[in-house]
FIKEKE-568360 format. One record per atom (N, C-alpha, C): x, y, z; atom name; residue in one letter; residue number from 0. Coordinates in steps of 0.001 Angstrom, whole numbers. Each point is the difference from the previous one (the first is absolute). Layout:
N
x;y;z;at;aa;i
X;Y;Z;CA;A;NUM
...
//
This chain:
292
x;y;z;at;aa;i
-3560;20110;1876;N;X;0
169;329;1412;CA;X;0
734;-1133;721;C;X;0
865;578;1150;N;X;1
322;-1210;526;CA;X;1
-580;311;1386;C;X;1
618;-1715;819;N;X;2
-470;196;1228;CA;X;2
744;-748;1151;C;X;2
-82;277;1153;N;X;3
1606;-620;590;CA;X;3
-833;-677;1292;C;X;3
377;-1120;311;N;X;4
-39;-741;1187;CA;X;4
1562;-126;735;C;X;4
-77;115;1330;N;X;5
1538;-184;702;CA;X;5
-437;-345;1328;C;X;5
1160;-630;440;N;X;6
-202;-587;1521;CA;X;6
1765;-51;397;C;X;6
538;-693;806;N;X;7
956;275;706;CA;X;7
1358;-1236;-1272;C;X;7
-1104;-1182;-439;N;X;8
980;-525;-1131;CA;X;8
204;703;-1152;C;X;8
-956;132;-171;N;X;9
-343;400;-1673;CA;X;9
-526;1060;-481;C;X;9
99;581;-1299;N;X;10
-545;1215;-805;CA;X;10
-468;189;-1164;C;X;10
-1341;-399;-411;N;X;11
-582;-279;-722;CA;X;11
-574;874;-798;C;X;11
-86;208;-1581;N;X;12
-491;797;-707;CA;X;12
-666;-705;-1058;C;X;12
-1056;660;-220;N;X;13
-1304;-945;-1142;CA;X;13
-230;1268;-910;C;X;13
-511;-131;-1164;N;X;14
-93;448;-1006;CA;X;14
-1317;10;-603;C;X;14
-496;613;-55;N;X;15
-1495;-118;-850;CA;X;15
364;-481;-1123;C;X;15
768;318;-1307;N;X;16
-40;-454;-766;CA;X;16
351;-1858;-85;C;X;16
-1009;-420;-597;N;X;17
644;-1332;-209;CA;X;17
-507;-728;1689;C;X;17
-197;574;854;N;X;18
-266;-519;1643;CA;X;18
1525;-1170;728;C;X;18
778;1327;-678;N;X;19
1542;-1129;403;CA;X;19
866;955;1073;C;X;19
614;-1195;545;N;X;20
766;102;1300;CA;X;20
1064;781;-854;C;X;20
298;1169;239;N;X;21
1156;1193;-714;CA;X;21
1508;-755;839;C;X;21
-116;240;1116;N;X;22
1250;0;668;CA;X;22
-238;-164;1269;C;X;22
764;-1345;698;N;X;23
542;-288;1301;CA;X;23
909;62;434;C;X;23
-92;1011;1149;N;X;24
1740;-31;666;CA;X;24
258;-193;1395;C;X;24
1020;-899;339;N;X;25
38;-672;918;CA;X;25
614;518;687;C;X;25
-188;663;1521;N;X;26
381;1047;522;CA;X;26
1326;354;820;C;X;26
18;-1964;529;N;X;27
1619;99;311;CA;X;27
1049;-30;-601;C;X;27
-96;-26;-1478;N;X;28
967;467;-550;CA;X;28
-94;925;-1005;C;X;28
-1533;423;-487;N;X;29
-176;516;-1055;CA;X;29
172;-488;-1121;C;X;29
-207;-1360;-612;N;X;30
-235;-888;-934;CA;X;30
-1497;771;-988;C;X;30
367;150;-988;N;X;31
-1345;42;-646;CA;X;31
-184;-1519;-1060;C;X;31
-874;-432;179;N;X;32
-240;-1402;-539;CA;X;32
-629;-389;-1304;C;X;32
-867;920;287;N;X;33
-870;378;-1488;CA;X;33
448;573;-1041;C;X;33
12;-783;-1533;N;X;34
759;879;-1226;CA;X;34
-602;959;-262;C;X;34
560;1007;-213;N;X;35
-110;1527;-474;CA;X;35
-655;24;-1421;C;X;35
-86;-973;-911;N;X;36
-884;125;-695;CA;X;36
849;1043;-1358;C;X;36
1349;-391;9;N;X;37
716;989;-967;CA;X;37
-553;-428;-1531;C;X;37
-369;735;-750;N;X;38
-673;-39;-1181;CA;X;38
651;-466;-1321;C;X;38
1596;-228;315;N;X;39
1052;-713;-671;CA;X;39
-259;-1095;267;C;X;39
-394;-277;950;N;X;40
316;-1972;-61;CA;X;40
-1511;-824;569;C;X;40
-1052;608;952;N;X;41
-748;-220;-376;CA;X;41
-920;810;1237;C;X;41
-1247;733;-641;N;X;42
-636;1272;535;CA;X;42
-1496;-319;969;C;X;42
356;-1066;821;N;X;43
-970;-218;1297;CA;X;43
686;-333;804;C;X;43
-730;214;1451;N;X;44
459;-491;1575;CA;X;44
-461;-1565;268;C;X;44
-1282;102;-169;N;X;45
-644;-1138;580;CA;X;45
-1337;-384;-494;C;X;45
-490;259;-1494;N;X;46
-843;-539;-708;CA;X;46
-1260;-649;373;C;X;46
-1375;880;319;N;X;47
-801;-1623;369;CA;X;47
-357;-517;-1486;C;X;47
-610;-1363;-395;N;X;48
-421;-697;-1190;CA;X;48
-1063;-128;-101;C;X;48
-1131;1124;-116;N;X;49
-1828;-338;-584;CA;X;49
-84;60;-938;C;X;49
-1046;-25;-648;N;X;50
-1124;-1180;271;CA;X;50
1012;-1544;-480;C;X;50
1358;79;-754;N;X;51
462;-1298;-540;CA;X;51
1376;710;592;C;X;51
885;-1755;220;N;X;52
1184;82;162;CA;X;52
894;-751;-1317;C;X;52
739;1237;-351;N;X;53
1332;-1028;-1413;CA;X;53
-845;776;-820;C;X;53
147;-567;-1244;N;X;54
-923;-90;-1594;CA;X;54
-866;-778;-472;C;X;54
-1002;638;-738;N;X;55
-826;-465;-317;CA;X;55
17;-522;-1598;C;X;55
-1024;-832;-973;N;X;56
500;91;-1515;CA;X;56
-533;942;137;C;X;56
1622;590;-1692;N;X;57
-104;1290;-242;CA;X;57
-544;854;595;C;X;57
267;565;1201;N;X;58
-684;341;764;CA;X;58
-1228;959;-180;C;X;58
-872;-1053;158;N;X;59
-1733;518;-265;CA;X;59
-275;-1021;889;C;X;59
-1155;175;153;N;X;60
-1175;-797;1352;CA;X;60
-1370;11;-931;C;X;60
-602;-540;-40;N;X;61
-1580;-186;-447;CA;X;61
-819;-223;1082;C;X;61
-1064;954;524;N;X;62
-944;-247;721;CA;X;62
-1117;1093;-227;C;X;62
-1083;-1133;653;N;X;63
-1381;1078;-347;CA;X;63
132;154;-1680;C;X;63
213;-861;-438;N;X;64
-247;148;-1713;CA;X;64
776;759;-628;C;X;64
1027;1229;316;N;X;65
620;738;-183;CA;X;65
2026;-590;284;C;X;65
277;678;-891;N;X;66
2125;-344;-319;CA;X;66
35;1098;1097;C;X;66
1068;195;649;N;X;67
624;692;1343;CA;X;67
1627;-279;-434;C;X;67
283;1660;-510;N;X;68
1976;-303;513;CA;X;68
401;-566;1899;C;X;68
702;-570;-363;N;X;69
529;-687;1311;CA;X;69
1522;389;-289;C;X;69
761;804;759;N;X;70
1395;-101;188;CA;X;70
685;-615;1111;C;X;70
988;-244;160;N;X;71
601;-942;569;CA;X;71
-151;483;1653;C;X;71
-485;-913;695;N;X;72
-33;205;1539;CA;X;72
-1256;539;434;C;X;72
-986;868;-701;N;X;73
-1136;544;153;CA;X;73
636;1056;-494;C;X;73
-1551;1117;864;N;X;74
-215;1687;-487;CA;X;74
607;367;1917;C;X;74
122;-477;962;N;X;75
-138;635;1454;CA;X;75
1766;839;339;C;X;75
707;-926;-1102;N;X;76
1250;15;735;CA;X;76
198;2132;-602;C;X;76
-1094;220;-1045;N;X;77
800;1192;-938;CA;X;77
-1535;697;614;C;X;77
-823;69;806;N;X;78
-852;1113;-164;CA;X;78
-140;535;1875;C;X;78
202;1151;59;N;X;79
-465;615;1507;CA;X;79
-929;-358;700;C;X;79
-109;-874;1242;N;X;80
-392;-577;700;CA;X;80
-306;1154;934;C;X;80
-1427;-60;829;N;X;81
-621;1144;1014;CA;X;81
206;-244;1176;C;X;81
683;1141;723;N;X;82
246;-313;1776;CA;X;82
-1372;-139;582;C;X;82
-433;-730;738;N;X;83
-745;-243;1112;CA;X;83
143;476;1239;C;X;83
1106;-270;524;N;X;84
127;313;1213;CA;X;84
1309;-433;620;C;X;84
146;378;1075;N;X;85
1623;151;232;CA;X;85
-473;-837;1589;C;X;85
598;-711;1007;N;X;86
135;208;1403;CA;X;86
1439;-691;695;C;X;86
122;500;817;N;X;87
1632;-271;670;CA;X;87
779;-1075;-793;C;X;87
-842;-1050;-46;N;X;88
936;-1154;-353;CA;X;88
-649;-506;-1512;C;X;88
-689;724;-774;N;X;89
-959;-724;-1184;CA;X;89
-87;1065;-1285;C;X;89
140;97;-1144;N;X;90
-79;235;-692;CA;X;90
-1343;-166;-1034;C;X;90
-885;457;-582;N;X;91
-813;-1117;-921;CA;X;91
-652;1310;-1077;C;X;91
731;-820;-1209;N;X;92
-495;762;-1776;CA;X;92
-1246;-1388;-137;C;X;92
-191;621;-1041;N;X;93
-1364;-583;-1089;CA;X;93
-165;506;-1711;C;X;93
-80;-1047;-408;N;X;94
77;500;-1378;CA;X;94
-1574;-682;-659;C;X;94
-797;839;-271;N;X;95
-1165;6;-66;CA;X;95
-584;-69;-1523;C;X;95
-661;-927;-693;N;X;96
-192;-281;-1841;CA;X;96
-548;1284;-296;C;X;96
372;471;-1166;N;X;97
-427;1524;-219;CA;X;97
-578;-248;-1844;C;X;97
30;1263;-515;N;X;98
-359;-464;-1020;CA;X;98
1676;-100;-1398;C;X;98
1146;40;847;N;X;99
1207;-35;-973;CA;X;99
223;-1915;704;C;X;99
-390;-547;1318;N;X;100
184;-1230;94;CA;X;100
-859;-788;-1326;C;X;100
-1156;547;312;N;X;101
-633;-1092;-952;CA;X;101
-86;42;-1175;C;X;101
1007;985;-459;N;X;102
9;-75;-1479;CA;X;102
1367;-1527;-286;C;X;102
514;-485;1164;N;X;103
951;-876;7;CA;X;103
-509;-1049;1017;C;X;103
-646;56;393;N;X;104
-823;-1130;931;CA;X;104
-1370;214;413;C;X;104
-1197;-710;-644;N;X;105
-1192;864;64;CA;X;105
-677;-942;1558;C;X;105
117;170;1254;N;X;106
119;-84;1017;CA;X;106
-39;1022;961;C;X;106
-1149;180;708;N;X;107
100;987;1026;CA;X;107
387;-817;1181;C;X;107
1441;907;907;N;X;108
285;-457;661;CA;X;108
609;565;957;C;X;108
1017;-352;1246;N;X;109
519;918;772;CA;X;109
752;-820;473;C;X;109
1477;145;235;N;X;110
1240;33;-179;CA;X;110
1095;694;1512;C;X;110
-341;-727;1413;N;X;111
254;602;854;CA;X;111
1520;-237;353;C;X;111
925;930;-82;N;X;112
1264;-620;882;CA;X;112
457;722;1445;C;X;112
176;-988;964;N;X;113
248;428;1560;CA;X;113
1059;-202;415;C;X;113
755;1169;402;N;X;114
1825;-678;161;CA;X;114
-316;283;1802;C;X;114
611;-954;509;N;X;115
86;-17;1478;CA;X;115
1512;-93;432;C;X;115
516;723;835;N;X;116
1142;-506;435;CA;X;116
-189;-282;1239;C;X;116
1145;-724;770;N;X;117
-336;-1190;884;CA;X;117
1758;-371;286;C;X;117
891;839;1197;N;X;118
798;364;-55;CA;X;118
711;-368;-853;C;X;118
1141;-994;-699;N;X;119
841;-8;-1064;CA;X;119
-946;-536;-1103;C;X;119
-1319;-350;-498;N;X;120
-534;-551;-683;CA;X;120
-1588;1199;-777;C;X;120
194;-259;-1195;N;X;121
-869;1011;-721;CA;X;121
-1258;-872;-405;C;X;121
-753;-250;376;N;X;122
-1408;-864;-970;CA;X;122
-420;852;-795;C;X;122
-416;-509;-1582;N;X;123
-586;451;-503;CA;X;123
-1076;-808;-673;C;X;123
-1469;731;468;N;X;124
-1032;-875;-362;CA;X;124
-470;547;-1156;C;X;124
-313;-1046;-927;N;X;125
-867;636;-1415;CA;X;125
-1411;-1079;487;C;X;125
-1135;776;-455;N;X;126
-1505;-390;326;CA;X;126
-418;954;-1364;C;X;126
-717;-1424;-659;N;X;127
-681;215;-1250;CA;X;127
-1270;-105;382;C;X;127
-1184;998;-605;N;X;128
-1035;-158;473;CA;X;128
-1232;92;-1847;C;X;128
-329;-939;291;N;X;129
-1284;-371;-1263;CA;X;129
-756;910;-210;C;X;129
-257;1378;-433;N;X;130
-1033;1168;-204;CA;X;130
-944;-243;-1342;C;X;130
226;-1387;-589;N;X;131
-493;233;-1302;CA;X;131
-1447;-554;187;C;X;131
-782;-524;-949;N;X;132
-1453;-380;43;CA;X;132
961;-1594;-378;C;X;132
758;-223;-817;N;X;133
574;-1457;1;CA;X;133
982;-616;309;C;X;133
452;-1719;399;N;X;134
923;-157;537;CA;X;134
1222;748;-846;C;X;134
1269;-154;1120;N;X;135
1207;757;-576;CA;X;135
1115;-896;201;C;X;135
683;-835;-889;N;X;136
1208;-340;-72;CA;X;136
1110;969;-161;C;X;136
739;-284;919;N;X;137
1592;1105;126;CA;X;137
1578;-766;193;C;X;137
793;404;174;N;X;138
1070;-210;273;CA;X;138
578;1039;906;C;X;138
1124;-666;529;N;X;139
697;1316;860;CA;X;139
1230;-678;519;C;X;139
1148;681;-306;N;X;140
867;-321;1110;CA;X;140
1297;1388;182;C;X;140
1249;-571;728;N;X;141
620;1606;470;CA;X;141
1165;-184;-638;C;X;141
631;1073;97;N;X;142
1327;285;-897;CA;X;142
965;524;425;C;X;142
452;-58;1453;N;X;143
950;1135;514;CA;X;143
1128;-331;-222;C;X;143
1131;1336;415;N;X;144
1015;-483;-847;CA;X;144
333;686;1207;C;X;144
1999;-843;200;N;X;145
840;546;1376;CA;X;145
1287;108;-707;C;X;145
356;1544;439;N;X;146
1129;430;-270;CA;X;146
1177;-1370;107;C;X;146
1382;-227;-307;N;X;147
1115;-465;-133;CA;X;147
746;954;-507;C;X;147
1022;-274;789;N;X;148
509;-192;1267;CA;X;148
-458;687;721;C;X;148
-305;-482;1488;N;X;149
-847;1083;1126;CA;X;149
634;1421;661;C;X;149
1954;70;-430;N;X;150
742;1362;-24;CA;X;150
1087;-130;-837;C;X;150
645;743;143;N;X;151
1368;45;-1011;CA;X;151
703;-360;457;C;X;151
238;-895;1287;N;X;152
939;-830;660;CA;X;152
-220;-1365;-649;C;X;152
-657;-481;-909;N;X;153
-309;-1189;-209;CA;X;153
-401;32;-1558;C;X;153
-62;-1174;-649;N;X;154
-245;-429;-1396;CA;X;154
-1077;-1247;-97;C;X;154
-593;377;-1222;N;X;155
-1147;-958;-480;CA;X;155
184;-1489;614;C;X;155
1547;-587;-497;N;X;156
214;-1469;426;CA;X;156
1;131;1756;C;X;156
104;11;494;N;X;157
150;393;1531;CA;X;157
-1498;-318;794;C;X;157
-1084;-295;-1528;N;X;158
-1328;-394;598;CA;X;158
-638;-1193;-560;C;X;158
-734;-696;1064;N;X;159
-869;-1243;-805;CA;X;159
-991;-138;66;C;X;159
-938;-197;-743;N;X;160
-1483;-557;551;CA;X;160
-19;-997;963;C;X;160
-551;-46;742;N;X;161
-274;-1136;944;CA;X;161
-1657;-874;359;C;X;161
423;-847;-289;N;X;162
-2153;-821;355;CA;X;162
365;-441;1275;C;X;162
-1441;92;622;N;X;163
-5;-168;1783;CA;X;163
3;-1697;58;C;X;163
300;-190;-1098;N;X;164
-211;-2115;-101;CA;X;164
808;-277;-1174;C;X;164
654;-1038;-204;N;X;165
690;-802;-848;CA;X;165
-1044;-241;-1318;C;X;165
878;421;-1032;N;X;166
-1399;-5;-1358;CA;X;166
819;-801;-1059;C;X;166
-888;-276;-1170;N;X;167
559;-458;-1112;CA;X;167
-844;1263;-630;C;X;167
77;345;-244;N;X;168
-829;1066;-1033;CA;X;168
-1108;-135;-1490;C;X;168
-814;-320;-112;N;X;169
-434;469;-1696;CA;X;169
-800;1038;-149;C;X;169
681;-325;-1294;N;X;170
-336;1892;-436;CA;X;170
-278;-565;-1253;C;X;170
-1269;1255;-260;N;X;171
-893;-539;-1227;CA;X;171
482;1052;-865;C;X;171
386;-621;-1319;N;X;172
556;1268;-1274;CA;X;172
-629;206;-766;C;X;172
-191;1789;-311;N;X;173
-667;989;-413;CA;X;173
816;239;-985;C;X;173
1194;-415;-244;N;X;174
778;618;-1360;CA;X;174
-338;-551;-1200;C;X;174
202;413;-1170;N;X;175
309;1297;-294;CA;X;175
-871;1588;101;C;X;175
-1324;-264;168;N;X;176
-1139;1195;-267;CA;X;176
-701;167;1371;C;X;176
606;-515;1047;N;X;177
-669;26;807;CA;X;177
-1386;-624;1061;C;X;177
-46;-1188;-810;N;X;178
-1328;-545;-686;CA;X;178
55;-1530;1028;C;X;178
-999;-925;488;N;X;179
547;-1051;169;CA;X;179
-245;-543;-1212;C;X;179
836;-1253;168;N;X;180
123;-667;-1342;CA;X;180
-47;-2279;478;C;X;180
-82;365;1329;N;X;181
-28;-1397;510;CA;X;181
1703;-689;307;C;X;181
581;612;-248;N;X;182
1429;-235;535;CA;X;182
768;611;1123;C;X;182
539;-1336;462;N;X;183
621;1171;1575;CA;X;183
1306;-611;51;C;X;183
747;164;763;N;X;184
1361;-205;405;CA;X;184
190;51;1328;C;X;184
1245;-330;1109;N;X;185
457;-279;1322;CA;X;185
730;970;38;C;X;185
303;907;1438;N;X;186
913;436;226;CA;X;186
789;-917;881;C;X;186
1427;119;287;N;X;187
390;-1232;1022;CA;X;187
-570;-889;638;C;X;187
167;-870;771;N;X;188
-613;-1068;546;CA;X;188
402;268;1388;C;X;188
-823;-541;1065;N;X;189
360;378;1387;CA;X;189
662;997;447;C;X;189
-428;1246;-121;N;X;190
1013;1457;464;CA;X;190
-848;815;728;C;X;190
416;723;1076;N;X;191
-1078;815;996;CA;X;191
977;1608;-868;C;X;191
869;-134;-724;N;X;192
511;1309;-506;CA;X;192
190;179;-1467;C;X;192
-101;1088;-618;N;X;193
438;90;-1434;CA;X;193
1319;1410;-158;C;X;193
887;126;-393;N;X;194
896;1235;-107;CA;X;194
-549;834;-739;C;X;194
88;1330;447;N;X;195
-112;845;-1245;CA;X;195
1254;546;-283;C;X;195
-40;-414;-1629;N;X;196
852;404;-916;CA;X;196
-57;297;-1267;C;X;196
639;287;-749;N;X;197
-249;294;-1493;CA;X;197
-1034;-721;-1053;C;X;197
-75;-1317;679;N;X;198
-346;-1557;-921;CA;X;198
-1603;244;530;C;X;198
-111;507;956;N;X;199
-1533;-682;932;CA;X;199
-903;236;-1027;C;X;199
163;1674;-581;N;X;200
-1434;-136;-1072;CA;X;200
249;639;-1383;C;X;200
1148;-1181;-129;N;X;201
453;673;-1837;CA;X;201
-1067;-501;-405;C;X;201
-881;-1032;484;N;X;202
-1601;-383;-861;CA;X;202
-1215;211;217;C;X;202
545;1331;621;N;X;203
-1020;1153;628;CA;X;203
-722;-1111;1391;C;X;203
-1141;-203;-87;N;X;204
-597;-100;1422;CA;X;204
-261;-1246;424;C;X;204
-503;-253;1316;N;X;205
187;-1480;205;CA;X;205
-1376;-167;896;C;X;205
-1121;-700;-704;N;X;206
-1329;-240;518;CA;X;206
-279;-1996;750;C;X;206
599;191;1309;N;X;207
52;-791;824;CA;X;207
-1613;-141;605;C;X;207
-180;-1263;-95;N;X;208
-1158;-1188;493;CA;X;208
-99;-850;1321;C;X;208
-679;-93;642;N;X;209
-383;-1036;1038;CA;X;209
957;127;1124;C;X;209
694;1111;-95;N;X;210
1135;-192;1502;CA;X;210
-668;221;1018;C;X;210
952;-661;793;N;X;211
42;-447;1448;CA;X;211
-429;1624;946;C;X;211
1046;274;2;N;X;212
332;1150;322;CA;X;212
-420;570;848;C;X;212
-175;717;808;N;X;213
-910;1200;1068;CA;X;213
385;1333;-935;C;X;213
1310;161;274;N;X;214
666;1470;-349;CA;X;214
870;-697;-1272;C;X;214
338;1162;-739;N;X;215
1257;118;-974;CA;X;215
260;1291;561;C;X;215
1567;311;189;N;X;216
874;1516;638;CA;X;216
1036;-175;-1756;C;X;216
387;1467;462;N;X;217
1486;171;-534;CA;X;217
913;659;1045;C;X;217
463;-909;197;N;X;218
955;81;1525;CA;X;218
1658;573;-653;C;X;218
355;939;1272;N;X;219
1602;-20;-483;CA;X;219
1123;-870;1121;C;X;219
452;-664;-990;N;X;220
795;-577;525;CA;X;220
723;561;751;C;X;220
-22;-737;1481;N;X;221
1119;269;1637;CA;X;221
-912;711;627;C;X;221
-867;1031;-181;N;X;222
137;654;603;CA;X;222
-1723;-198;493;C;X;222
-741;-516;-593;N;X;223
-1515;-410;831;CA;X;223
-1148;1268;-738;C;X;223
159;1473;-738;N;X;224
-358;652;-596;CA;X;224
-755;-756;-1220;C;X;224
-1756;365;155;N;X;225
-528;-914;-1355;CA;X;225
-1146;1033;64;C;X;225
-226;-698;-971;N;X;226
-1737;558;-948;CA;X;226
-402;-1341;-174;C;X;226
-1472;-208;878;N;X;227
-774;-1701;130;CA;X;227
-1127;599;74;C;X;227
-219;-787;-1716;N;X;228
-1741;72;-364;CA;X;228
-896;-1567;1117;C;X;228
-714;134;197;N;X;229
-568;-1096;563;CA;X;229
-965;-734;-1556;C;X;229
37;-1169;-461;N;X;230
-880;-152;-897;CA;X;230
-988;-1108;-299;C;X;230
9;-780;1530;N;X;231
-716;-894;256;CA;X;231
-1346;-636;-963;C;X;231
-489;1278;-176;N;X;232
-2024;256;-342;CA;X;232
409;-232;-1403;C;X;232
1372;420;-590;N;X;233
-246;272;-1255;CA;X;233
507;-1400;-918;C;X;233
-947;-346;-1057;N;X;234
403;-1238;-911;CA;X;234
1134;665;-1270;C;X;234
404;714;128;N;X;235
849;227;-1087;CA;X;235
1432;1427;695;C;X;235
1167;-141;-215;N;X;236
876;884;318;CA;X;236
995;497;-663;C;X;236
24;1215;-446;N;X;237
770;111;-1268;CA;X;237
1571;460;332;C;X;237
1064;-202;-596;N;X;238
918;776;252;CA;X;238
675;1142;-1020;C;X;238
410;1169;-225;N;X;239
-50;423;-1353;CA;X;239
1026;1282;151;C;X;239
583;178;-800;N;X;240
1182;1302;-46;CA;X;240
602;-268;-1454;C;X;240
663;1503;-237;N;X;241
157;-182;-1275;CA;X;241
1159;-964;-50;C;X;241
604;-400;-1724;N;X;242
1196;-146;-26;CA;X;242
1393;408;507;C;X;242
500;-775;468;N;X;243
1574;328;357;CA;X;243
-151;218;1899;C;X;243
1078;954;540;N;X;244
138;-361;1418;CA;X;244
-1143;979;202;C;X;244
-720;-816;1048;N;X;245
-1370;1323;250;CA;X;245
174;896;739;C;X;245
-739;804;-207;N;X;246
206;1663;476;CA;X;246
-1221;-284;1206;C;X;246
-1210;-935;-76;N;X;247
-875;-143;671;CA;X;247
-290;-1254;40;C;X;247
-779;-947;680;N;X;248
-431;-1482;-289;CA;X;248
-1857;480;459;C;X;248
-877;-702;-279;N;X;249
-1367;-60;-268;CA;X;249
-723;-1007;589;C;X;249
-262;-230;1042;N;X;250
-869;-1309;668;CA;X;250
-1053;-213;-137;C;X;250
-1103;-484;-636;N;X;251
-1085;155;-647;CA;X;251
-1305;-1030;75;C;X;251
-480;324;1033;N;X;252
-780;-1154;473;CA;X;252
-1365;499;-856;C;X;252
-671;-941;-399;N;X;253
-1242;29;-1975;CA;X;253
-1040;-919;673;C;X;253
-942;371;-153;N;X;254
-1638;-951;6;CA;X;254
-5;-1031;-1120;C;X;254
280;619;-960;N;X;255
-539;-226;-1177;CA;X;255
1521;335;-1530;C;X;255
-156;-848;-1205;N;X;256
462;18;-577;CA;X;256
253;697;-1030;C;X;256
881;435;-1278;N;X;257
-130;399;-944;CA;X;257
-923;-1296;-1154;C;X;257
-678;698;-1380;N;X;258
-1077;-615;-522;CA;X;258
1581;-1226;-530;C;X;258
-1299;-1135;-955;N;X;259
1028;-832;-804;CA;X;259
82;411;-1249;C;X;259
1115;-499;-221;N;X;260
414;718;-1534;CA;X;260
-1263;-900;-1181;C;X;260
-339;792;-723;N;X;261
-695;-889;-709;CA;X;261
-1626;-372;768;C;X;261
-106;554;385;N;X;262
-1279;-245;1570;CA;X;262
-1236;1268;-485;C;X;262
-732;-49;797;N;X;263
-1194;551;-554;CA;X;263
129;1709;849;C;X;263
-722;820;-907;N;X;264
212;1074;438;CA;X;264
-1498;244;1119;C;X;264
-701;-862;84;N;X;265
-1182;55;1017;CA;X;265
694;-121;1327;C;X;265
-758;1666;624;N;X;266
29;55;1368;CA;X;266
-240;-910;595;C;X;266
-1502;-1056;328;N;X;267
-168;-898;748;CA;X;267
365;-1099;-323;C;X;267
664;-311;-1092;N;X;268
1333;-1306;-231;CA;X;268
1456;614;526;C;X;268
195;1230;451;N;X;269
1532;-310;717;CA;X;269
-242;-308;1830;C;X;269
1188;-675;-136;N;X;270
49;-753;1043;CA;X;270
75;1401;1489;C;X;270
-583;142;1047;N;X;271
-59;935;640;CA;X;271
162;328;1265;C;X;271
432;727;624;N;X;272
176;122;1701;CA;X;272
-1370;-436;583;C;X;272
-938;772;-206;N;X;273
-1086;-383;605;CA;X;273
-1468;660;-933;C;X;273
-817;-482;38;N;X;274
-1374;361;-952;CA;X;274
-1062;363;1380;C;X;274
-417;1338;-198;N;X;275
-352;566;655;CA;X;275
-1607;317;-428;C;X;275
-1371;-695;1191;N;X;276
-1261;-65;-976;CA;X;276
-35;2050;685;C;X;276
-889;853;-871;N;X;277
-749;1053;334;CA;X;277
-424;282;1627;C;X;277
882;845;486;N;X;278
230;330;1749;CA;X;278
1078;-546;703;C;X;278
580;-1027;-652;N;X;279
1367;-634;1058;CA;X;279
1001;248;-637;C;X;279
909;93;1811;N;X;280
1245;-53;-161;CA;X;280
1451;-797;297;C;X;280
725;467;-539;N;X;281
957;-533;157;CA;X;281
1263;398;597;C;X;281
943;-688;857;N;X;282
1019;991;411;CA;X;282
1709;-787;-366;C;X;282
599;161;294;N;X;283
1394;-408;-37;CA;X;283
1503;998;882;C;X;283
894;-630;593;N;X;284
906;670;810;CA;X;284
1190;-364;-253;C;X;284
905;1146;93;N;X;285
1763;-208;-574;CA;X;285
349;823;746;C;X;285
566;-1133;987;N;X;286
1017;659;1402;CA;X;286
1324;-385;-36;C;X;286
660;1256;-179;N;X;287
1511;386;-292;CA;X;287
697;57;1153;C;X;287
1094;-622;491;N;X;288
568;514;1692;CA;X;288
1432;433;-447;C;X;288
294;1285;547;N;X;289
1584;206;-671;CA;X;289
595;131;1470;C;X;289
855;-994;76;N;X;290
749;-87;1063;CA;X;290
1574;-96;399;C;X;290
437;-326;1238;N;X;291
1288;-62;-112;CA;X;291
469;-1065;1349;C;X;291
//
């Protein structure tokens, strides 16, 4: 099912499946921002990441005494999420532990996401809530992805990332398996911009640390037209699109990490967004402003 929020900027559509932002379109010009999710190149809008973000070893999890398949990103981004309720300006699904969750995470739990819009700006809150009899270690973070180029008057190079502060960048590497492995690398030194072009992610993705930052945008050059994640709250920010000139770029603000390579497959040895005792919760917010 879908479901639409609109106001005089913006036009918003959410998706039960997966609890992802389908499509934004920006009304003075009719920009749609959000990737379409074409099944050739890669088949989501805007991904949330439960109970883990990245990969896990071989992906299995051990908890409660029991092996658990773990696939990459969680189970939330691939299973139908339940409408709640709709009002003028608010949206809010829930994805609730059933008995096909816990055959992959044995955790009772509940899984709230609240999209608010707020004239050019979309919040979306995820609130994890502890239903089990024991504590719950999780992960979580978001995955959205923005169309490039924003019309057919314009091309991929024509846009840059931009940080709201002067950065040196590190970025911690997951290659080859995905895995950390304790090695990281720099992106440039002192730059508030990066180009997108062909080169940005021939090495697939780029998991940036400790920035400064308020916002990261992908702005188009001249003309003041952007997509600005705010990512203040968040300790980790990913950037990610496939090889070659992107069809989309991915701003990806993460709680929490993928496991280490070679690292233990115990739930309460990976490192985690937050550990949650029996009744509490937790919340987190990713506010998008598409402007001009």
């Amino acid at each position: 099912m879908e479901y639409t929020l609109e106001n005089e900027y913006l036009k918003v559509t959410v998706t039960t499946w997966g609890a992802q932002v389908k499509s934004v379109v920006r009304k003075c010009d009719g920009v749609e921002h959000m990737w379409q999710a074409d099944p050739a190149v890669w088949g989501y809008h805007a991904p949330i990441l439960f109970p883990h973000a990245g990969k896990v070893v071989d992906n299995e999890i051990e908890a409660k005494g029991k092996v658990y398949p773990a696939s990459q990103h969680g189970f939330a981004r691939n299973m139908e999420h339940t409408f709640v309720e709709q009002t003028e300006d608010t949206i809010v699904l829930e994805l609730s532990s059933t008995p096909e969750t816990l055959e992959k995470f044995p955790y009772e739990f509940c899984l709230v996401s609240t999209f608010t819009l707020e004239n050019d700006t979309l919040h979306h809150t995820l609130t994890v809530e502890n239903l089990d009899e024991e504590k719950m270690p999780f992960g979580i973070g978001y995955h959205p992805a923005f169309t490039v180029p924003f019309d057919d008057k314009h091309k991929a190079t024509d846009y840059e990332l931009r940080f709201s502060q002067v950065e040196s960048p590190i970025c911690i590497n997951n290659l080859p398996y995905g895995l950390m492995h304790g090695d990281i690398y720099h992106l440039p030194a002192n730059i508030q911009t990066l180009a997108v072009d062909e080169n940005l992610f021939k090495d697939d993705s780029h998991c940036m640390v400790n920035l400064k930052s308020s916002t990261l945008g992908l702005y188009e050059k001249g003309t003041g037209r952007a997509v600005v994640c705010n990512i203040e709250e968040f300790p980790y920010t990913l950037l990610w699109s496939k090889p070659g000139m992107p069809k989309f770029i991915c701003i990806e603000p993460w709680h929490s990490l993928p496991s280490a390579e070679g690292g233990s497959k115990k739930w309460e040895e990976k490192p985690a967004a937050a550990v949650l005792q029996p009744g509490e919760s937790w919340s987190t917010t990713l506010s998008t402003s598409f402007v001009r």
